[in-house]
C-alpha positions as CSV (number, residue, x, y, z in Angstrom):
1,X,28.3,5.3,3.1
2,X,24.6,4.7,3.1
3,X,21.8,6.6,4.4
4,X,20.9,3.6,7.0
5,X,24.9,3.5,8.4
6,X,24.7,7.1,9.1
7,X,21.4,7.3,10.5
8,X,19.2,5.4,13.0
9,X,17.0,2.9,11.4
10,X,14.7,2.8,14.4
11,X,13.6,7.1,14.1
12,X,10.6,8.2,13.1
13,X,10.8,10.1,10.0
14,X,6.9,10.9,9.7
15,X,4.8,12.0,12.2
16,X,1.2,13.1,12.1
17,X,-0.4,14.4,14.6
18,X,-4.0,15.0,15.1
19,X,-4.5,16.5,11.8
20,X,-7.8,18.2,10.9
21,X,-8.7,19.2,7.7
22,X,-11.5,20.8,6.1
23,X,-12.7,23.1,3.1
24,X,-15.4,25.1,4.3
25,X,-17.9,23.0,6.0
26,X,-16.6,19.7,4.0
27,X,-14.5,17.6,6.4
28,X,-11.4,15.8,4.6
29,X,-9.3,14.3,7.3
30,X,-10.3,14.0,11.0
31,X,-7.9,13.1,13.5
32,X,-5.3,11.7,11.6
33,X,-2.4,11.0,13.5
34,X,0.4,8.5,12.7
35,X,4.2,7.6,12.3
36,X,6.8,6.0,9.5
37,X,10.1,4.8,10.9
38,X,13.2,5.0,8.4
39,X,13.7,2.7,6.4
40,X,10.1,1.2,6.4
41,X,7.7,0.8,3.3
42,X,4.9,2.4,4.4
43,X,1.1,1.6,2.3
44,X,-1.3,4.6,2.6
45,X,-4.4,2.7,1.3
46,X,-7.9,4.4,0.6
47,X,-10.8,5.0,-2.0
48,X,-10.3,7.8,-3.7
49,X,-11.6,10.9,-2.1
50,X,-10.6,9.0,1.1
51,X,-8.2,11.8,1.8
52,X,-4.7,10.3,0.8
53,X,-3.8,13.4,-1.8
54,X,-5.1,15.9,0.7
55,X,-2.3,14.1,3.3
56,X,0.4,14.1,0.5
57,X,-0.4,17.6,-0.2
58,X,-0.1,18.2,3.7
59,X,3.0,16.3,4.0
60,X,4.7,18.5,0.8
61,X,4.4,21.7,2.4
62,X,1.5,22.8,-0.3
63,X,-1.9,22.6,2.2
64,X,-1.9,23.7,5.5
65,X,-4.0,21.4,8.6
66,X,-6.9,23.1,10.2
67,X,-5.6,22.1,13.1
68,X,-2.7,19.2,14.1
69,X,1.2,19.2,13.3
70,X,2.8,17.2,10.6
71,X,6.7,16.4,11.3
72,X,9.3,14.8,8.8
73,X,12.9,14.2,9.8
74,X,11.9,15.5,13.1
75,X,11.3,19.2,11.5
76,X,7.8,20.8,11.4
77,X,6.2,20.4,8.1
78,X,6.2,24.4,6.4
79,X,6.2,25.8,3.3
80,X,9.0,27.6,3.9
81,X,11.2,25.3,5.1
82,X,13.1,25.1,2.0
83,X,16.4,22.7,3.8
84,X,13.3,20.4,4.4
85,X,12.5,19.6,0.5
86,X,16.1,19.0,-0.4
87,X,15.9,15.9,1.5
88,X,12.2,14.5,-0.1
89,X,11.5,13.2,-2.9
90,X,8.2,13.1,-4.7
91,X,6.1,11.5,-7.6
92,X,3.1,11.7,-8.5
93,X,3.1,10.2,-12.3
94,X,6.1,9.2,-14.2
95,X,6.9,12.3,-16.2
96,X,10.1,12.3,-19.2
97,X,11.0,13.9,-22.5
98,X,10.2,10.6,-25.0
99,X,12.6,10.8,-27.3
100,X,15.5,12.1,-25.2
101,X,17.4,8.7,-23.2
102,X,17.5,7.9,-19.7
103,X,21.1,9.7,-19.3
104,X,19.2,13.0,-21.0
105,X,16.3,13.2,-19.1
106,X,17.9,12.5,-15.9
107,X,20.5,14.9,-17.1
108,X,17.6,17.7,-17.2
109,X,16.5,16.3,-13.5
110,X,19.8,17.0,-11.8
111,X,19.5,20.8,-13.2
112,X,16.2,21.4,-12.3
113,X,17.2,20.1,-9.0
114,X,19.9,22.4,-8.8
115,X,22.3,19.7,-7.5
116,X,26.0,20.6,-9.2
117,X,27.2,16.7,-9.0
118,X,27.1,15.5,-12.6
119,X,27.9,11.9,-11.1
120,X,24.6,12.1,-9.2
121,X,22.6,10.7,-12.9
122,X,25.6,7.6,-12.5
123,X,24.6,6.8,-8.9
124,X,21.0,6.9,-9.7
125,X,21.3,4.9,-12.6
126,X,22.9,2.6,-10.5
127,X,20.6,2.5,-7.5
128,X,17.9,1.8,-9.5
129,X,19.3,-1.0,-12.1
130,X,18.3,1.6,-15.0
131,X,22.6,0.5,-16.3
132,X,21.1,-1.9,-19.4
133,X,18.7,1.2,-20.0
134,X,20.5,4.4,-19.9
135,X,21.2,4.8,-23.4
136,X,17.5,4.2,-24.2
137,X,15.0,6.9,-25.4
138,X,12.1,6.7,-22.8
139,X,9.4,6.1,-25.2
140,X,11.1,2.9,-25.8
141,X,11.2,1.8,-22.3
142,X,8.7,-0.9,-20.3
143,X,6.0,0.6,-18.0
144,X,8.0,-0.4,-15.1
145,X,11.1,0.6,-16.1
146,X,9.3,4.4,-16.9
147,X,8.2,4.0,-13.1
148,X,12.0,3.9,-12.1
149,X,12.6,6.6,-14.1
150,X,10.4,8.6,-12.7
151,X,11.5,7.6,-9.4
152,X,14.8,8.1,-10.4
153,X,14.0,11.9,-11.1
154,X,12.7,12.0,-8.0
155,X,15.8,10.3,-6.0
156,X,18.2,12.3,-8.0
157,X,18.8,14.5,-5.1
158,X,19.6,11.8,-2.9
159,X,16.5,12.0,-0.2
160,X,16.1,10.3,2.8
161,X,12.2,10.0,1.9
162,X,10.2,9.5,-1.1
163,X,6.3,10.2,-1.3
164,X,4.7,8.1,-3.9
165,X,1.5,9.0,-5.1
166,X,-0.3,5.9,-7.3
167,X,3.8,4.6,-8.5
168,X,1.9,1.2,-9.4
169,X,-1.3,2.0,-10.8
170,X,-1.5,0.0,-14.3
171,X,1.8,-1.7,-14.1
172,X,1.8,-5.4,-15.0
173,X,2.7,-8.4,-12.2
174,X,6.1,-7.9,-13.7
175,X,6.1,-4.2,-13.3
176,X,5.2,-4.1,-9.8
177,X,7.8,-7.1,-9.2
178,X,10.4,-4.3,-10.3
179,X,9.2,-1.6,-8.1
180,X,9.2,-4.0,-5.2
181,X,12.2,-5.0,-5.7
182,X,13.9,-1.5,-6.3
183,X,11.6,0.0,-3.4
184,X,13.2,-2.7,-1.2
185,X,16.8,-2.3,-1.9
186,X,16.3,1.7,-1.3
187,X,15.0,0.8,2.1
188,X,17.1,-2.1,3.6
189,X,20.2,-1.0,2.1
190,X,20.0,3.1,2.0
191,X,17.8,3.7,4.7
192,X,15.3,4.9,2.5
193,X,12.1,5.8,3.7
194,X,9.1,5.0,1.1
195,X,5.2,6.4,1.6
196,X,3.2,5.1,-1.2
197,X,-0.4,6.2,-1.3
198,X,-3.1,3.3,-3.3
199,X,-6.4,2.5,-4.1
200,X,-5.1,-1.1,-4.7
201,X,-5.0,-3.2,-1.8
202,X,-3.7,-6.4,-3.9
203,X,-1.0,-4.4,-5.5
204,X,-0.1,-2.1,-2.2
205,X,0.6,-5.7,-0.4
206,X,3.3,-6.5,-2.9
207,X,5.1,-3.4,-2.6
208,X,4.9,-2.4,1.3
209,X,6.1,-3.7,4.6
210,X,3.1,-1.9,6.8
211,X,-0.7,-0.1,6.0
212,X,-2.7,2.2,7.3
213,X,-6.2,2.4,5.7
214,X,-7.9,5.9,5.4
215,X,-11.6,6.0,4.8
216,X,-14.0,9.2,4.9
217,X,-11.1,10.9,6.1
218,X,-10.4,8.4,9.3
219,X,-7.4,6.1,9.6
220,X,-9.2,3.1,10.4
221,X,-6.6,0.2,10.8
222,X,-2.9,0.0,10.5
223,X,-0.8,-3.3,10.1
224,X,2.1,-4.9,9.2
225,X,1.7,-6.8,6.1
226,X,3.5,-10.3,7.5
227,X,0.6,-10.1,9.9
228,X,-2.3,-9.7,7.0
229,X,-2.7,-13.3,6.3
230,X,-4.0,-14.0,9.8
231,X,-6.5,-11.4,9.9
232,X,-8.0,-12.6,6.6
233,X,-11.9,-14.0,7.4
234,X,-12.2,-17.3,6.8
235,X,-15.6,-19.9,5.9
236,X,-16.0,-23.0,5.6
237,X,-18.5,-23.4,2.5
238,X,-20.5,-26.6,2.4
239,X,-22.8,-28.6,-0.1
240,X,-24.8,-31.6,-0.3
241,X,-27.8,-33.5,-2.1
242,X,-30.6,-32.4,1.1
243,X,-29.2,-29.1,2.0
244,X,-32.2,-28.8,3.9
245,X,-31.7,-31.8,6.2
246,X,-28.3,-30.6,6.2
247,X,-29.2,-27.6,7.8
248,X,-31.0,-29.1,10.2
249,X,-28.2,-31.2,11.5
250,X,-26.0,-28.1,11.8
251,X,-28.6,-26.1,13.7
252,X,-29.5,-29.1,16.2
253,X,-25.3,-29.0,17.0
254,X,-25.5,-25.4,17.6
255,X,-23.9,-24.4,14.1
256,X,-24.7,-21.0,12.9
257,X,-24.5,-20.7,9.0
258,X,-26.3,-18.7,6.0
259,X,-26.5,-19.3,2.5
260,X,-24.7,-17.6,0.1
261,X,-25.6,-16.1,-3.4
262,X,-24.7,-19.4,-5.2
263,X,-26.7,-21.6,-2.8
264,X,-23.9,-22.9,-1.0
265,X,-24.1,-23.3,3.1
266,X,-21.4,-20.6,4.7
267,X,-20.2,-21.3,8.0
268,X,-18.4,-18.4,9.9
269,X,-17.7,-20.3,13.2
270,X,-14.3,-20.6,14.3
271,X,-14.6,-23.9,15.5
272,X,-16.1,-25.2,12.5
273,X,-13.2,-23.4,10.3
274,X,-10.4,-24.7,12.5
275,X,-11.8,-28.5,12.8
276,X,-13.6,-29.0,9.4
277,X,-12.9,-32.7,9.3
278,X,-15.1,-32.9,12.9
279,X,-17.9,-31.3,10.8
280,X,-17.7,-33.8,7.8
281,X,-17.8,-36.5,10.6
282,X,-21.3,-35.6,11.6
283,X,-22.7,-35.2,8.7
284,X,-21.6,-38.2,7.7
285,X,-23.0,-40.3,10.8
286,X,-26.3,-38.2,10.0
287,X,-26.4,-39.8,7.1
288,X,-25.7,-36.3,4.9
289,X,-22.3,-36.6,3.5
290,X,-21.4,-33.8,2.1
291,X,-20.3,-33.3,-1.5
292,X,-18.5,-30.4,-1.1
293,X,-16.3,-29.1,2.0
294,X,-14.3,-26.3,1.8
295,X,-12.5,-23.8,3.9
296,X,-12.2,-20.5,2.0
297,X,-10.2,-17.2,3.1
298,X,-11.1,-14.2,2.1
299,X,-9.1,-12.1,-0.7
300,X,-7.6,-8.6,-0.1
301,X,-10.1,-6.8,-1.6
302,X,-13.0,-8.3,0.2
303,X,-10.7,-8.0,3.3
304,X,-10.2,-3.9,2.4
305,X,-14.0,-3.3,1.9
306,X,-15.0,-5.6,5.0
307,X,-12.6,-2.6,6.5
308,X,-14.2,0.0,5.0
309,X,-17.6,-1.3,5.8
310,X,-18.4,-1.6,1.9
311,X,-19.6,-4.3,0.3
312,X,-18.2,-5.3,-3.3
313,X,-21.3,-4.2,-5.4
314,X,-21.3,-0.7,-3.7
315,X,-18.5,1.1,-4.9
């Protein structure tokens, strides 16, 4: 029986709540405070030194807030709640013995887990799709396929939550197309709750099913990722042989617009970016056709800094 048949899919499984931290007088997280339902894919999206390891570190039991509570499985977050770690899983980088195979080194996991069940290494074989791969030595093994071992080690206690720290940093489209998929099946069909922390907006929106961006220490935004697309900014970018009388047939219509570094005409107005063709219309009755009319949306990255309030050259 899965995780998700036994459990409710609709509980929260982590819960922050107005966590402080600082090191002396330096400030790392103020007032964070939010919540991951089972079975959700949760982003944790930030700079780094934005604060997500201090948060990860929180969440683990191995930094205590300044102030705040941090919950998982509905059980405050303490070092010494040892029942609390059998049922969280954790990886940070991709760890194995080279030239020992997947079997081996997963093998070596279960005992250093302390978990008796020899069958465990099967079942996590399994649940991750390592089966063509388990006689393999490690060394020998694609990046993405190393990712799922090391997720593997971390799974091979059966938790009900994984904490991913960076699992996608460096992998190829086709290595995060695995994780995705594998991160996926462990949450719709186990009940498997996943928090991945990234630096990599573009990557982080292949992989999770909600964000929450952290910046100077602030959560700053949450949201689901089938709502992204419509919060992109979008411009419609124009160009023409008299920009200049161009521009004044846009400003006698009430038409706000700038120029842009490679001398094209920006328009920001919603009306203009919903009814382009209304636009070309006038220009062309003023007798400046344009040559070039485009509606552009922003990508995720420029999206993430507008966010952050950084621009792309600053960082």
């Amino acid at each position: 029986m899965s995780i998700l048949s036994k459990k409710n899919s609709g509980t929260k499984t982590i819960q922050i709540e107005g966590v402080h931290k600082s090191f002396g007088e330096y400030k790392v997280l103020n007032n964070l405070s939010l919540e991951v339902n089972r079975g959700e894919i949760f982003g944790f999206l930030g700079l780094n030194g934005a604060g997500k390891t201090t948060t990860i570190k929180m969440l683990l039991g191995m930094l205590k807030p300044t102030s705040g509570k941090l919950y998982m499985l509905g059980e405050k977050v303490d070092a010494g709640n040892y029942k609390l770690w059998d049922k969280v899983g954790y990886l940070e980088e991709a760890t194995f013995y080279p030239d020992l195979t997947v079997i081996e080194n997963l093998d070596i996991a279960r005992r250093m887990q302390g978990v008796s069940d020899k069958e465990s290494v099967n079942r996590v074989i399994s649940k991750l799709g390592l089966e063509p791969h388990k006689t393999k030595k490690a060394k020998n093994l694609s990046l993405g396929n190393k990712q799922r071992l090391g997720i593997a080690k971390a799974m091979i206690h059966n938790p009900e939550i994984m904490i991913l720290d960076e699992p996608i940093n460096g992998l190829d489209p086709a290595g995060v197309a695995e994780i995705r998929n594998m991160l996926y099946d462990l949450a719709n069909n186990f009940g498997v709750t996943v928090f991945i922390s990234s630096h990599l907006l573009e990557e982080l929106s292949k992989v999770a099913t909600r964000i929450g961006i952290i910046h100077n220490g602030h959560l700053i935004q949450e949201i689901e990722m089938g709502k992204l697309e419509q919060s992109l900014q979008k411009n419609l970018v124009l160009d023409g042989r008299d920009k200049s009388a161009m521009k004044r047939v846009l400003k006698e219509h009430g038409y706000e617009f700038e120029e842009t570094m490679d001398d094209y005409i920006k328009l920001t107005d919603g009306h203009a970016v919903e009814c382009p063709e209304r636009l070309a219309e006038l220009l062309v009755k003023s007798n400046q056709p344009p040559t070039l009319l485009r509606v552009i949306s922003e990508d995720l990255e420029g999206y993430f800094l507008r966010k952050i309030g950084i621009g792309r050259g600053n960082i």
